[in-house]
PDB file with SEQRES, HELIX, SHEET and CRYST1 records, atoms N, CA, C and O in Angstrom:
SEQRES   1 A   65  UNK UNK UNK UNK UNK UNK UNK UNK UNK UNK UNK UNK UNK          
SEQRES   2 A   65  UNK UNK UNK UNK UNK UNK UNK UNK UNK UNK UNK UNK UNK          
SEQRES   3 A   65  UNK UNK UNK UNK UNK UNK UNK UNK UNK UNK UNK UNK UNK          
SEQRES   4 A   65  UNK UNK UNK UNK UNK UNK UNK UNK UNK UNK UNK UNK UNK          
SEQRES   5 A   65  UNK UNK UNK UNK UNK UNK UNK UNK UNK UNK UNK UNK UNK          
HELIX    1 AA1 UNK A   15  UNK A   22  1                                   8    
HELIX    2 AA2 UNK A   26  UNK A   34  1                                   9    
HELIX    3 AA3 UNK A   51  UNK A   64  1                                  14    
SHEET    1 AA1 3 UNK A  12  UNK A  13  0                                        
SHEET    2 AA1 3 UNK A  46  UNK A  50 -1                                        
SHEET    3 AA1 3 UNK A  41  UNK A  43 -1                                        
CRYST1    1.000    1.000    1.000  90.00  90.00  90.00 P 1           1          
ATOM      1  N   UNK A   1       0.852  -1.179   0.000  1.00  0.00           N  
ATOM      2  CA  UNK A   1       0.000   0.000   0.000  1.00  0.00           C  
ATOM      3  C   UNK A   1       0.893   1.236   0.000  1.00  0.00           C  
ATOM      4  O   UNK A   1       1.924   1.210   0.673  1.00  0.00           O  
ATOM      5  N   UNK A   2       0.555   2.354  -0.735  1.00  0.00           N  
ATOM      6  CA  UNK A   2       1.155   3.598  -0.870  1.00  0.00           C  
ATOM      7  C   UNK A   2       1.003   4.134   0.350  1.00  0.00           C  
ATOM      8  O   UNK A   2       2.106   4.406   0.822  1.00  0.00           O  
ATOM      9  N   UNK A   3       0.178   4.384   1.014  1.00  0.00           N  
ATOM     10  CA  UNK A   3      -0.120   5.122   2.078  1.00  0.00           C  
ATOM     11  C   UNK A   3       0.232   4.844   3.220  1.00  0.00           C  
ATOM     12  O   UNK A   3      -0.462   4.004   3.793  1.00  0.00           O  
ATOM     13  N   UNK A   4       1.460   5.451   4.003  1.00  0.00           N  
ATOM     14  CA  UNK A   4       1.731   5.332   5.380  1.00  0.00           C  
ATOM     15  C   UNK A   4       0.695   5.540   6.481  1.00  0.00           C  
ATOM     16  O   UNK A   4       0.528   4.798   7.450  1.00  0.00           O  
ATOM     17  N   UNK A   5       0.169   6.413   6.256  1.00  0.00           N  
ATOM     18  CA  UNK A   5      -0.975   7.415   7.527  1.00  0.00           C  
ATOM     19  C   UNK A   5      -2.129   7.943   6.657  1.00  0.00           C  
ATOM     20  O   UNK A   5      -2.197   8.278   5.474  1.00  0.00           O  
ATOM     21  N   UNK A   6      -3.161   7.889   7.844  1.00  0.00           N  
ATOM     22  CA  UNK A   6      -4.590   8.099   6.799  1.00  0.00           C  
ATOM     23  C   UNK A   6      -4.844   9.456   6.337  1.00  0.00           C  
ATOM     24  O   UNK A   6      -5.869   9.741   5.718  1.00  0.00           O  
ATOM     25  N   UNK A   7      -3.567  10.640   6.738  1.00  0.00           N  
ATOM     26  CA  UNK A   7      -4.211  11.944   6.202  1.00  0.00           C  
ATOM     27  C   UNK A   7      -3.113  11.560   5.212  1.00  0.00           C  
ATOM     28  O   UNK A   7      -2.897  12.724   4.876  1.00  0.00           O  
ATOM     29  N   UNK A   8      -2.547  11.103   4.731  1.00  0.00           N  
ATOM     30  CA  UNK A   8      -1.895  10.560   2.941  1.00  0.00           C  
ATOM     31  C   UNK A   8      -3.080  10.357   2.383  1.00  0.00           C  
ATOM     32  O   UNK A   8      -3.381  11.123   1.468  1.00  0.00           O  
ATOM     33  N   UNK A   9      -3.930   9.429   2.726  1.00  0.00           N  
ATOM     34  CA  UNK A   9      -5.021   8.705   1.649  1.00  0.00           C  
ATOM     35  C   UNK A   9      -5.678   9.760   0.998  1.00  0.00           C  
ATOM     36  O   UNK A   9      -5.640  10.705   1.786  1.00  0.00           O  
ATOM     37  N   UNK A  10      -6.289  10.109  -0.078  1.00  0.00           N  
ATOM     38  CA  UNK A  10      -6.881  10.997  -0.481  1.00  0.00           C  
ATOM     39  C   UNK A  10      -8.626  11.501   0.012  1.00  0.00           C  
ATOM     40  O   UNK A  10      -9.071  10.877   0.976  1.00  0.00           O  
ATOM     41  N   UNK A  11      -9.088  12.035  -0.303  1.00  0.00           N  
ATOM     42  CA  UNK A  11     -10.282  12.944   0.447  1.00  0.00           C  
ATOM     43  C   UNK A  11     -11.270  12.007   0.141  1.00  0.00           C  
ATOM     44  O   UNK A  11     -11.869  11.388   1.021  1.00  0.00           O  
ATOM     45  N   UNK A  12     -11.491  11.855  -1.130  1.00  0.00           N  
ATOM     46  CA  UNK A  12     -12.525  10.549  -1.295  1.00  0.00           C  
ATOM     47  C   UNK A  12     -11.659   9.093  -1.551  1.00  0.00           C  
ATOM     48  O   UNK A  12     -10.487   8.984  -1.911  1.00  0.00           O  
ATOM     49  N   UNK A  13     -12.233   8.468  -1.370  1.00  0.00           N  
ATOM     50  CA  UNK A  13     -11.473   6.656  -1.416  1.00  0.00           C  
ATOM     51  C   UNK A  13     -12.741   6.145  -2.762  1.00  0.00           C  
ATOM     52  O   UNK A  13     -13.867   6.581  -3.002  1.00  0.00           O  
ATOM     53  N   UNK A  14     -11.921   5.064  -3.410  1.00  0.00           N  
ATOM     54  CA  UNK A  14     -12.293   4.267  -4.463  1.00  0.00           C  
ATOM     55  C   UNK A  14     -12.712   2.982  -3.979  1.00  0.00           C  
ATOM     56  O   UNK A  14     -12.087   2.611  -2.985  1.00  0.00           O  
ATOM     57  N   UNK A  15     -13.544   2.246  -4.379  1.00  0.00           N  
ATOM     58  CA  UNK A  15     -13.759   0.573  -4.000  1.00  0.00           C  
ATOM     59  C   UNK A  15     -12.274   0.169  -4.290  1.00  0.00           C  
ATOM     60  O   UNK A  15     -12.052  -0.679  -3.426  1.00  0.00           O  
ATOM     61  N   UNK A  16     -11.397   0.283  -4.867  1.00  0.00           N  
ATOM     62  CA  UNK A  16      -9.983  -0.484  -5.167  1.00  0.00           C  
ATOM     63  C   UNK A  16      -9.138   0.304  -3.535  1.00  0.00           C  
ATOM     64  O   UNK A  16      -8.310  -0.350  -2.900  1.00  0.00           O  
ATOM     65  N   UNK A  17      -9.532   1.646  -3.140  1.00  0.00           N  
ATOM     66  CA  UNK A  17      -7.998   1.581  -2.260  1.00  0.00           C  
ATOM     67  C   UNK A  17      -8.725   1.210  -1.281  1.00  0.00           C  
ATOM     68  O   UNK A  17      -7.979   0.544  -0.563  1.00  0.00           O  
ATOM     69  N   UNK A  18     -10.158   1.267  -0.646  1.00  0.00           N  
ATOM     70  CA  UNK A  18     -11.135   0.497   0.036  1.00  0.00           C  
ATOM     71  C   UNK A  18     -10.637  -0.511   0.388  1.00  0.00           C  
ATOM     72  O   UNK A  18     -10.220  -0.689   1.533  1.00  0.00           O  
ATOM     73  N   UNK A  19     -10.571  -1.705  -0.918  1.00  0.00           N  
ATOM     74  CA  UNK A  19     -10.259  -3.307  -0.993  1.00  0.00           C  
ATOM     75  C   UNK A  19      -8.754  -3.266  -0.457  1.00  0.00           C  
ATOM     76  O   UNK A  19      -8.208  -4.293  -0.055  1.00  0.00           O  
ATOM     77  N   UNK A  20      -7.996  -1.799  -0.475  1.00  0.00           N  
ATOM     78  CA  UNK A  20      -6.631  -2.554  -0.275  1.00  0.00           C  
ATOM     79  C   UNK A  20      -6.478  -2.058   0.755  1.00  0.00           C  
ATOM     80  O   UNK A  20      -5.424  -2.574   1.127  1.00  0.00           O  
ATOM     81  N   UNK A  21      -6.922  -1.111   1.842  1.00  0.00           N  
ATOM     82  CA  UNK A  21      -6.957  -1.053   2.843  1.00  0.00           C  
ATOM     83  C   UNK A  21      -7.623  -2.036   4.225  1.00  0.00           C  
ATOM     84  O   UNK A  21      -7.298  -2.201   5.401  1.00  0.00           O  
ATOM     85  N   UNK A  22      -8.592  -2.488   3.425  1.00  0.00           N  
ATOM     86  CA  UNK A  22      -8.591  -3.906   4.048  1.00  0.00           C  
ATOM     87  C   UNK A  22      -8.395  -4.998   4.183  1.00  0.00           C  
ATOM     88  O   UNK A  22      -8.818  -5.758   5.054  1.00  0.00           O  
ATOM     89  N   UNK A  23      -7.562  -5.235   3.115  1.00  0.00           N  
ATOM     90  CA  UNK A  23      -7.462  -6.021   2.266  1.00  0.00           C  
ATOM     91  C   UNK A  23      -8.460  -7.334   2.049  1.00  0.00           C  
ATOM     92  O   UNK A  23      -8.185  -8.494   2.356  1.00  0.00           O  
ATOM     93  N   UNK A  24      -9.640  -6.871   1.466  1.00  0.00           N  
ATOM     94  CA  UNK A  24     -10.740  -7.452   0.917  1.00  0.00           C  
ATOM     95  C   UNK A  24     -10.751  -7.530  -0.513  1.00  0.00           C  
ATOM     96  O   UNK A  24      -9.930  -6.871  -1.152  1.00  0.00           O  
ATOM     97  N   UNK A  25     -11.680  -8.342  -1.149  1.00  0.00           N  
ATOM     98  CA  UNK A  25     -11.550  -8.125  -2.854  1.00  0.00           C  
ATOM     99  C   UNK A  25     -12.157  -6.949  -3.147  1.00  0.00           C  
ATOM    100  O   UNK A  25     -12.745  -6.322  -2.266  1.00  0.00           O  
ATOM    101  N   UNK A  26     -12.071  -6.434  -4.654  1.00  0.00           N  
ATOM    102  CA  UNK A  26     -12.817  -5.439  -4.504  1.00  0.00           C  
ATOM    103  C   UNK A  26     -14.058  -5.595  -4.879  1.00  0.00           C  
ATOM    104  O   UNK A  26     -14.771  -4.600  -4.755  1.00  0.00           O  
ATOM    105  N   UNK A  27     -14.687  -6.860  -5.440  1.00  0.00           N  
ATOM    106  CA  UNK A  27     -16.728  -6.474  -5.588  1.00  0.00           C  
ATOM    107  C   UNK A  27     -16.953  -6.624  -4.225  1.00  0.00           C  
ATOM    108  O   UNK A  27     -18.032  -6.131  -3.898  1.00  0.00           O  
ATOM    109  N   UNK A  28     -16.096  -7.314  -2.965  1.00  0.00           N  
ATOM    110  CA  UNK A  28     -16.708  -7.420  -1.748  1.00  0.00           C  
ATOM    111  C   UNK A  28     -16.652  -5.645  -1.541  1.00  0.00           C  
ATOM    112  O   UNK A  28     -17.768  -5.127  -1.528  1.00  0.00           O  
ATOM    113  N   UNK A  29     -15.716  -4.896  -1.416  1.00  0.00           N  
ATOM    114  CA  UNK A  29     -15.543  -3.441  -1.975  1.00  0.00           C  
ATOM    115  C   UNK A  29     -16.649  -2.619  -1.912  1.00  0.00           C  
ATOM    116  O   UNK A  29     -17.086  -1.761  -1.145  1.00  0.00           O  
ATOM    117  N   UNK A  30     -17.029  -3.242  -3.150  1.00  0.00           N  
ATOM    118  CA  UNK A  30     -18.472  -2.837  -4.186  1.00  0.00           C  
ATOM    119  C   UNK A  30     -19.745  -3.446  -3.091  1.00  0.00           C  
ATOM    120  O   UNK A  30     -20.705  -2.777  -2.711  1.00  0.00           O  
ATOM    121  N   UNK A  31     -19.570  -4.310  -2.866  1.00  0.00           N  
ATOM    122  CA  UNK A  31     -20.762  -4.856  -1.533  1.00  0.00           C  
ATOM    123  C   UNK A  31     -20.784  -3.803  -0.659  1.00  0.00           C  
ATOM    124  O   UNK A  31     -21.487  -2.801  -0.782  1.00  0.00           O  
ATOM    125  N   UNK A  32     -19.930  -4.060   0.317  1.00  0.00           N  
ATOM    126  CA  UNK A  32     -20.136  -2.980   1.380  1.00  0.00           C  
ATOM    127  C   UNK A  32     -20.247  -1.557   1.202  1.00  0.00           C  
ATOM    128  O   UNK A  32     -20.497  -0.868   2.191  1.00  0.00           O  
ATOM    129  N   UNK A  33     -20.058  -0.906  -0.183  1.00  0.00           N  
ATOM    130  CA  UNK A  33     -20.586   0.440  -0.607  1.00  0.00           C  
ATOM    131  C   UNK A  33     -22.281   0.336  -0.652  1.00  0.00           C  
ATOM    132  O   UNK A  33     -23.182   1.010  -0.154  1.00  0.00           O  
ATOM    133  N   UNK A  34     -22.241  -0.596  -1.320  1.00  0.00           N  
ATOM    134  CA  UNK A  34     -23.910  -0.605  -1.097  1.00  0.00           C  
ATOM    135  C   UNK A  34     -24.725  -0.711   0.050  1.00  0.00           C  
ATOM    136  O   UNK A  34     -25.829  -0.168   0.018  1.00  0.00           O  
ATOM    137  N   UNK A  35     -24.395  -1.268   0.967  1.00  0.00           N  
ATOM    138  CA  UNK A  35     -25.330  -0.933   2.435  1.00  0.00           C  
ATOM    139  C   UNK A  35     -25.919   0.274   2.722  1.00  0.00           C  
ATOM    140  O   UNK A  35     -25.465   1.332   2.285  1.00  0.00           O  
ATOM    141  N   UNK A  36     -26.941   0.201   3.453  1.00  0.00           N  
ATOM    142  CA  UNK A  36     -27.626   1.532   3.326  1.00  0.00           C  
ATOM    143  C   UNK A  36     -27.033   2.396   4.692  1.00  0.00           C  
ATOM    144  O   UNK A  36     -27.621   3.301   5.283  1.00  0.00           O  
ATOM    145  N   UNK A  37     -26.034   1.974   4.920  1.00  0.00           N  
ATOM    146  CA  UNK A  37     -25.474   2.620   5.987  1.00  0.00           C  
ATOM    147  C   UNK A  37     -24.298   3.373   6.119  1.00  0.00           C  
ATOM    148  O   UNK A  37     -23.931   4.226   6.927  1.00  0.00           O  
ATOM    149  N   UNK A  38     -23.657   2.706   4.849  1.00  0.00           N  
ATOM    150  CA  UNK A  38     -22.352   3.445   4.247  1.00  0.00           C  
ATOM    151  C   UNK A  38     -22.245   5.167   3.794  1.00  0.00           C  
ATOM    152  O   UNK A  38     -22.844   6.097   3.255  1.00  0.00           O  
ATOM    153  N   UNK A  39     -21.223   4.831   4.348  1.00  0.00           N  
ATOM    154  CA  UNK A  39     -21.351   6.779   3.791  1.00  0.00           C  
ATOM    155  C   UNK A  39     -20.684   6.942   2.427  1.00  0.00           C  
ATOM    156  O   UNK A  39     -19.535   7.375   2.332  1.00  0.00           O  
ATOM    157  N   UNK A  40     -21.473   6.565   1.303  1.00  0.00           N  
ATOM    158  CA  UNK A  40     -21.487   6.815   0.033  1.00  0.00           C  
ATOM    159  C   UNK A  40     -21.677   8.337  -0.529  1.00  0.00           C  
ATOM    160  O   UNK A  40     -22.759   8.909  -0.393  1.00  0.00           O  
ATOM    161  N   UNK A  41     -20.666   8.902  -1.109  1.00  0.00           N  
ATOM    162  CA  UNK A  41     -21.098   9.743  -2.092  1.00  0.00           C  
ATOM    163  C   UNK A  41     -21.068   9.691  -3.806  1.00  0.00           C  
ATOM    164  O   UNK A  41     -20.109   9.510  -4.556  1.00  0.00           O  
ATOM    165  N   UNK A  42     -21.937   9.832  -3.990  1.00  0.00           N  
ATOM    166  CA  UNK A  42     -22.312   9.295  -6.008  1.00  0.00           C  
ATOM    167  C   UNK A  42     -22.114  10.497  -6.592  1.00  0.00           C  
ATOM    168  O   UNK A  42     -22.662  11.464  -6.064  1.00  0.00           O  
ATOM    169  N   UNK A  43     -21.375  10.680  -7.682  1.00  0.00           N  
ATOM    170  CA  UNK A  43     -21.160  11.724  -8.514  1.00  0.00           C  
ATOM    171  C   UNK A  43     -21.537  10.943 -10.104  1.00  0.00           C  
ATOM    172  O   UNK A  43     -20.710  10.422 -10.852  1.00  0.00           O  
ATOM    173  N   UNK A  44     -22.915  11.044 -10.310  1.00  0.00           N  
ATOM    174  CA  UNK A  44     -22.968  10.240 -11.417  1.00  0.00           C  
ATOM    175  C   UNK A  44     -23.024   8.800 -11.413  1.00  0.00           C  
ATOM    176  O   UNK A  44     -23.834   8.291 -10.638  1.00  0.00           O  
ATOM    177  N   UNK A  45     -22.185   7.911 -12.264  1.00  0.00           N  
ATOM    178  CA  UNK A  45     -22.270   6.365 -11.970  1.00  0.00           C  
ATOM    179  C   UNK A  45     -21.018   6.131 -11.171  1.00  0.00           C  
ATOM    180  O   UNK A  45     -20.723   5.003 -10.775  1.00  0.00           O  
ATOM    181  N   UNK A  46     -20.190   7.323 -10.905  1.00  0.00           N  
ATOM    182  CA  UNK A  46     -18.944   7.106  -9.807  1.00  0.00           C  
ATOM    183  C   UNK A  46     -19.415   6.974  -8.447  1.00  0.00           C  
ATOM    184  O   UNK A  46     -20.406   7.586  -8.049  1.00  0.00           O  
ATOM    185  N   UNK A  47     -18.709   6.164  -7.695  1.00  0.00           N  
ATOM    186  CA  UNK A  47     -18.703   6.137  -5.750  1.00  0.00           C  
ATOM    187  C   UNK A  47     -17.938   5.933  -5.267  1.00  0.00           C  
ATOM    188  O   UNK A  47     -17.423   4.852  -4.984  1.00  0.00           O  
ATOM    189  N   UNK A  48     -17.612   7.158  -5.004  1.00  0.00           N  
ATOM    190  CA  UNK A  48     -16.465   7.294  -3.340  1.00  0.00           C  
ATOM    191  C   UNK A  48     -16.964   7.463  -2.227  1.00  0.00           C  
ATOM    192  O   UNK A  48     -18.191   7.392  -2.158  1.00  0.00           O  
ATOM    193  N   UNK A  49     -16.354   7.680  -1.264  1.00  0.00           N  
ATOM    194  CA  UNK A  49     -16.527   7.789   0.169  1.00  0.00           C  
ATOM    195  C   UNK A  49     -15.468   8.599   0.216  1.00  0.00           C  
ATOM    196  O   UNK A  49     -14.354   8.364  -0.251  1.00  0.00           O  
ATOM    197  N   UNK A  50     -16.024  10.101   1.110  1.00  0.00           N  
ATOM    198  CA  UNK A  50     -15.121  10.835   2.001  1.00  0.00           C  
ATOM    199  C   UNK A  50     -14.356   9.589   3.324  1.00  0.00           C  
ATOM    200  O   UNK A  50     -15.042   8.709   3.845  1.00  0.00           O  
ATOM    201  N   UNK A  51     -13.007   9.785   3.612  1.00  0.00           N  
ATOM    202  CA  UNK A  51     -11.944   9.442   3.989  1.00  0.00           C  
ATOM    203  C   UNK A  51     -12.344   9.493   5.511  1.00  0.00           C  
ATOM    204  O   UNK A  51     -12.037   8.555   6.246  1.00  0.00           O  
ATOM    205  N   UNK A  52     -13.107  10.713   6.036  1.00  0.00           N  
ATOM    206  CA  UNK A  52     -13.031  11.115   7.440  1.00  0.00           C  
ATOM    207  C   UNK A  52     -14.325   9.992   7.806  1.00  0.00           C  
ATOM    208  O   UNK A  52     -14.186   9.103   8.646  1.00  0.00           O  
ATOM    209  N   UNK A  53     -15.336  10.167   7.176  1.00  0.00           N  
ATOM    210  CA  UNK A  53     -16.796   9.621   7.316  1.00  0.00           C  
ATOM    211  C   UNK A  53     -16.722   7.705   7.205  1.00  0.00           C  
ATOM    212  O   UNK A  53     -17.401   6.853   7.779  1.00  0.00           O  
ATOM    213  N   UNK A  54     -15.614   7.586   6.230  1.00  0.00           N  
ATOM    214  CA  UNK A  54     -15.088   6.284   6.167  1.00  0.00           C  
ATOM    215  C   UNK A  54     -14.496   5.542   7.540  1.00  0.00           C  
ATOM    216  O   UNK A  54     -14.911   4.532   8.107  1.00  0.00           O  
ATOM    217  N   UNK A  55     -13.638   6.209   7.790  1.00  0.00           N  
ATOM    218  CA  UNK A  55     -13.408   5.340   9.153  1.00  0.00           C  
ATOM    219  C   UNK A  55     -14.123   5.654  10.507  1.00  0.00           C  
ATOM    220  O   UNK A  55     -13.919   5.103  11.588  1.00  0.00           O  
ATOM    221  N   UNK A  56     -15.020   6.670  10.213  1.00  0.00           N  
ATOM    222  CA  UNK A  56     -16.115   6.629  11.378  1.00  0.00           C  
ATOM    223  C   UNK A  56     -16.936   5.630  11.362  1.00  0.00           C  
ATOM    224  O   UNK A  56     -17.279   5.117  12.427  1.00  0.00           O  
ATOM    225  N   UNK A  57     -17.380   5.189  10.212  1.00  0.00           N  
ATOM    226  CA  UNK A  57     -18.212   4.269   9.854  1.00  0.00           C  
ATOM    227  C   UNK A  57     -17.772   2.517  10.407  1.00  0.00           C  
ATOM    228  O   UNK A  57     -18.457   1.647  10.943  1.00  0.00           O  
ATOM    229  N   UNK A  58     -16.379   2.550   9.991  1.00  0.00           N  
ATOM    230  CA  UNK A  58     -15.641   1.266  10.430  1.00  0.00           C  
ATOM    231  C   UNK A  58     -15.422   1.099  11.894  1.00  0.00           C  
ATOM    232  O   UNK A  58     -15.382   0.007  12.459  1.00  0.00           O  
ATOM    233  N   UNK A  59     -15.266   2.408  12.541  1.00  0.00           N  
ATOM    234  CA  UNK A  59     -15.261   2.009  14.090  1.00  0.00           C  
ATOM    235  C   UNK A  59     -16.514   1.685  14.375  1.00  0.00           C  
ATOM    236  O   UNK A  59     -16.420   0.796  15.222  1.00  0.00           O  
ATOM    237  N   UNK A  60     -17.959   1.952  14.093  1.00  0.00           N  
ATOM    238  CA  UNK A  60     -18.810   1.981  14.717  1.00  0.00           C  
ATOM    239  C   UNK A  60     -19.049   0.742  14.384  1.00  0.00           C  
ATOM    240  O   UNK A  60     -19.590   0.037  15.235  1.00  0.00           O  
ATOM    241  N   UNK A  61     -18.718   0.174  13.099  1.00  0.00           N  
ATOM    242  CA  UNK A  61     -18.885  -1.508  12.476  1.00  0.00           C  
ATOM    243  C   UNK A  61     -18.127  -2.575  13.800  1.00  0.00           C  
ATOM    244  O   UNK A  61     -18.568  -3.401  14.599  1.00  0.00           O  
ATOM    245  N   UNK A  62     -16.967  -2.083  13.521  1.00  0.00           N  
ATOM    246  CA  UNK A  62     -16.246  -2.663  15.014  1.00  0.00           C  
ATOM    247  C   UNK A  62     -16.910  -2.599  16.229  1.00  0.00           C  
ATOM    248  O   UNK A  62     -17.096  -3.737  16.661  1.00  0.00           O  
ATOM    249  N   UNK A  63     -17.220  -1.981  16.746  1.00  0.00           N  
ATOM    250  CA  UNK A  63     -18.162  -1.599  17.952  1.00  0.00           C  
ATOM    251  C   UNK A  63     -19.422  -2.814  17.973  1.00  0.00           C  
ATOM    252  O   UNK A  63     -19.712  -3.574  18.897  1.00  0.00           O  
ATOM    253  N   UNK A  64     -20.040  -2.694  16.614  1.00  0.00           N  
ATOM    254  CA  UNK A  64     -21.361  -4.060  16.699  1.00  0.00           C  
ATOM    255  C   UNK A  64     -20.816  -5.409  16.642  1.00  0.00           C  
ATOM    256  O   UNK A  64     -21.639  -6.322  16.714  1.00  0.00           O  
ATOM    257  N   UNK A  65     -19.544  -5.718  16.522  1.00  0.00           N  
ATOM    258  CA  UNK A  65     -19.134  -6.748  16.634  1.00  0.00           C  
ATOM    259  C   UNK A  65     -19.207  -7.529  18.134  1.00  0.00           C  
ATOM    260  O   UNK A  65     -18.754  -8.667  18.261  1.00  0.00           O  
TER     261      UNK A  65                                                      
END                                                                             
């Protein structure tokens, strides 16, 4: 992975640096964008996720575990 520290990663994230930050595949990627809980933003047929809203989301995932 390119990225040492998460203010490197860029502002929005892709299903690919997604998959490689977790290292998950990426349609699983593409899965978990789709939940209705994800903090998705759509620009068209594109979807990213803001970076900050992203790992808020993952702690709170952690948390229901």
């Amino acid at each position: 992975m390119k990225y040492k520290k998460m203010e490197d990663l860029p502002m929005y994230l892709t299903a690919t640096e997604i998959s490689d930050l977790l290292q998950i595949s990426k349609p699983t990627a593409y899965e978990m964008m789709k939940k209705d809980d994800f903090p998705l933003a759509k620009f068209g047929k594109i979807m990213r996720v803001n970076r900050d809203q992203f790992f808020k989301w993952l702690s709170n995932q952690e948390r229901q575990i």
